[in-house]
N, C-alpha and C positions, 0 to 999 in steps of 0.2 A: 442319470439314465436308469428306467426303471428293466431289472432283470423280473419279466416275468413270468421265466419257466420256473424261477427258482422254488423250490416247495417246503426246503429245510435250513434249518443254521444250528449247525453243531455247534459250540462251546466248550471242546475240552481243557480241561486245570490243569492236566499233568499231561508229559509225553505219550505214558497208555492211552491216555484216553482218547489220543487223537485218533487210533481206529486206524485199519484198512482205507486206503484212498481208493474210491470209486469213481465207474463212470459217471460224468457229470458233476464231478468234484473240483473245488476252485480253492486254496486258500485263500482265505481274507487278511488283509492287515489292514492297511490306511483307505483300501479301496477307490482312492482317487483316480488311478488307473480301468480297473476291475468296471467299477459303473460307467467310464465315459465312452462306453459302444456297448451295443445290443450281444449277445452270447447267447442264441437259444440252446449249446450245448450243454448248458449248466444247467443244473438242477439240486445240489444244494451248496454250502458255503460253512467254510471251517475257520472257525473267527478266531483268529491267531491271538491278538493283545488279551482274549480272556486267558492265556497263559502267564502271562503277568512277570514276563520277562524284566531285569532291572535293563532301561535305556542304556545304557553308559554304565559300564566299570571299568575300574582301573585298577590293577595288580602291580606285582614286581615283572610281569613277563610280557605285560604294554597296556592296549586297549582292546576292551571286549566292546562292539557295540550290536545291542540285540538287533536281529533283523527288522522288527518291529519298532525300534525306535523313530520317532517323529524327527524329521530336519530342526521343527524348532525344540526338539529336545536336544539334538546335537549341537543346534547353533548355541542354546543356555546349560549349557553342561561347564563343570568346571574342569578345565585340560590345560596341560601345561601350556603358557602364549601363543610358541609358534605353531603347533597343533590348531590351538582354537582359533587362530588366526585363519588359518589354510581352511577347515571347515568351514568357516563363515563365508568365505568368500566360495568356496563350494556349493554352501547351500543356496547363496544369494544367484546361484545359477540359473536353479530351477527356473524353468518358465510358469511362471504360478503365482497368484497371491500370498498374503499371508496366512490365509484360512488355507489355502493348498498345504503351505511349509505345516500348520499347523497338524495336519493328515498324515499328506502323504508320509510315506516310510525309507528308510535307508535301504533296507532290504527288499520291498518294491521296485525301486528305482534301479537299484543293480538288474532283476531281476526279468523286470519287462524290455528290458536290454535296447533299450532307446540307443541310439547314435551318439543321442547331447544330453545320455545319462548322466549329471553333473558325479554321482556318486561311485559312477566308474573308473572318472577321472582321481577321485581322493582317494578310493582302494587299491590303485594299483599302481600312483604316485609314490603311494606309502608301502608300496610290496607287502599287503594283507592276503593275509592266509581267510580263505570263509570253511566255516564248519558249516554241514552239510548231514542235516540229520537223512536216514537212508529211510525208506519203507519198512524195512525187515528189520526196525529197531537200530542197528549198526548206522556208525557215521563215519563218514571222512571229513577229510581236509582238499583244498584245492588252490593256487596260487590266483590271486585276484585280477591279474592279467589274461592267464587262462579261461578265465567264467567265462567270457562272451564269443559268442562263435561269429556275430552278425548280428543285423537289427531284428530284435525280437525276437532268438535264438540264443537260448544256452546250454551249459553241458549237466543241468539238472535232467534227468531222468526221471520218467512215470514216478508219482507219490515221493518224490524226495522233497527234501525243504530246507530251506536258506534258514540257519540258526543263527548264526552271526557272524561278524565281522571282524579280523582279528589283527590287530597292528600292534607289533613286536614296539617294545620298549625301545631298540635302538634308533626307530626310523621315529620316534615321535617329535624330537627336539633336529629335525636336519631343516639345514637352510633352506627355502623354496621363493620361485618363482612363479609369476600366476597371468596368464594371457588369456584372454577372452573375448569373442567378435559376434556379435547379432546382427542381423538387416534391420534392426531397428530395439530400442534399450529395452524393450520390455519381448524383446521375440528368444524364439528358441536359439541356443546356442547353433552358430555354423564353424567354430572351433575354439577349443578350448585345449588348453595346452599348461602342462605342470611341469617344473624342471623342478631336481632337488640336488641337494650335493650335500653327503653327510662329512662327520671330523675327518675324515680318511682323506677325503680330496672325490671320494666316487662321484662321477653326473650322472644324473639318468632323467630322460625325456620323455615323458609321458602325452599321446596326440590323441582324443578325444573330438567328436562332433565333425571333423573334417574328413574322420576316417570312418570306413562301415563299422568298426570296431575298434576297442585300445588297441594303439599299439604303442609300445615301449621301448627306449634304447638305452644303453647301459655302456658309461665308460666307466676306465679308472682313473680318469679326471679329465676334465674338463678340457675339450677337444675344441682345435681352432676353426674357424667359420666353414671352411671346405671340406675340413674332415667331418664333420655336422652335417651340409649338403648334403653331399656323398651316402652314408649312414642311415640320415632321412628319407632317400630316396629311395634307399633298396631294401626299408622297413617296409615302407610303402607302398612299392609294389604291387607285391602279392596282393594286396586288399582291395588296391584302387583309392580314388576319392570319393566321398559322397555327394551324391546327388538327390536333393531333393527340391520340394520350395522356398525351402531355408537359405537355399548360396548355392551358386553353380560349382561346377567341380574344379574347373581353374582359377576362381576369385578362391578357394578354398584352400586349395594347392597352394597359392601366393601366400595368403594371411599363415598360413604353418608354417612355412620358411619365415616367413619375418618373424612371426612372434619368435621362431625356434633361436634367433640369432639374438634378438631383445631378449630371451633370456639368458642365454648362455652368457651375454656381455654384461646383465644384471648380475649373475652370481660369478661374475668375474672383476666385477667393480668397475668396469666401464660405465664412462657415458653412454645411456640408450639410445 
């Protein structure tokens, strides 16, 4: 889609340089998003990847992934197994080709805060912290469960920006379970759903694409079929279920209870 109010493209190298955010200001990264509808509000574009972020690092204190990293640099990154594992089957979420995975951005994806954001699901499966650089130069921190308020709503504020992505060294090696449901193999997600259970015994249930937003549940171990219900239901709640073209709101409702039980009985060694 051709944006053609836009009159300018900035390119800063450094975090100075990125300037004052003004009206009619857009960050760019992978722009997969950004171009695929008209915006005559725009009128110039702050092209993120000339900052030349490294996609993927890895510390003693976990994983850094810049906001600007590509899916298919997350999918070819080298991460400990079950990590790269869990991303791949993450990114193979997106509804998009390979030239899309090739684009689009990790930070993108969180960011336009889609429903069957696949990458909302891997940030907040894994309890990611995002840094959050601020306007006025200052950053915070914010938990990756909190980001998304609703679809296409977040708690970024005027001229803030998604830095990256931050998942603590404990959560990178935990067991996971991984459910996924489309109207059809190549359609957009209508739920998606992460269980994990670290050394400890902890479960936690992450609901994605079924809900207008993440939501997550958290035991200290791994709770039997009706305490699971129960729990699901009154996470649930408050948000409601999604409704779009993608799955009605009770085929929606259904497939999140079953998957929630397929996995809970997955990381319990049960037969499915």
């Amino acid at each position: 889609m051709d944006l053609n109010t836009v009159t300018a493209l900035h390119r800063p190298r450094t975090r100075d340089e990125i300037g004052p955010f003004r009206a009619g200001d857009a960050f760019l990264a992978g722009g997969t998003a950004l171009f695929a509808a008209p915006d005559p509000a725009l009128s110039r574009l702050i092209d993120l990847p000339a900052l030349n972020w490294p996609p993927v690092t890895l510390t003693a204190d976990g994983l850094e992934i810049a906001a600007t990293c590509t899916f298919a640099e997350l999918e070819e990154a080298s991460l400990p197994p079950r990590l790269s594992a869990l991303a791949a089957r993450c990114c193979g979420a997106l509804y998009g080709s390979f030239k899309v995975r090739a684009a689009a951005t990790i930070g993108g994806n969180l960011c336009t805060a889609l429903a069957a954001a696949p990458m909302a699901a891997f940030a907040v499966a894994l309890d990611a912290e995002l840094l959050i650089w601020r306007a006025d130069g200052t950053a915070r921190t914010l938990p990756a469960r909190n980001f998304i308020l609703g679809p296409t709503s977040t708690r970024l504020e005027k001229g803030e920006l998604l830095r990256s992505i931050l998942v603590p060294a404990c959560n990178m090696d935990v067991r996971w379970a991984f459910r996924r449901i489309a109207l059809n193999d190549l359609g957009r997600s209508a739920a998606l759903l992460i269980g994990t259970q670290d050394g400890a015994g902890r479960f936690a249930l992450t609901i994605t694409a079924s809900t207008p937003r993440p939501v997550r549940l958290d035991f200290p171990a791994l709770p039997d079929a009706e305490t699971l219900l129960d729990a699901l239901d009154a996470a649930v709640s408050p948000v409601g279920w999604y409704d779009d073209v993608h799955g009605d709101p009770l085929w929606r409702a259904h497939m999140t209870q079953l998957f929630a039980q397929q996995i809970r009985s997955e990381l319990a060694g049960e037969a499915a």
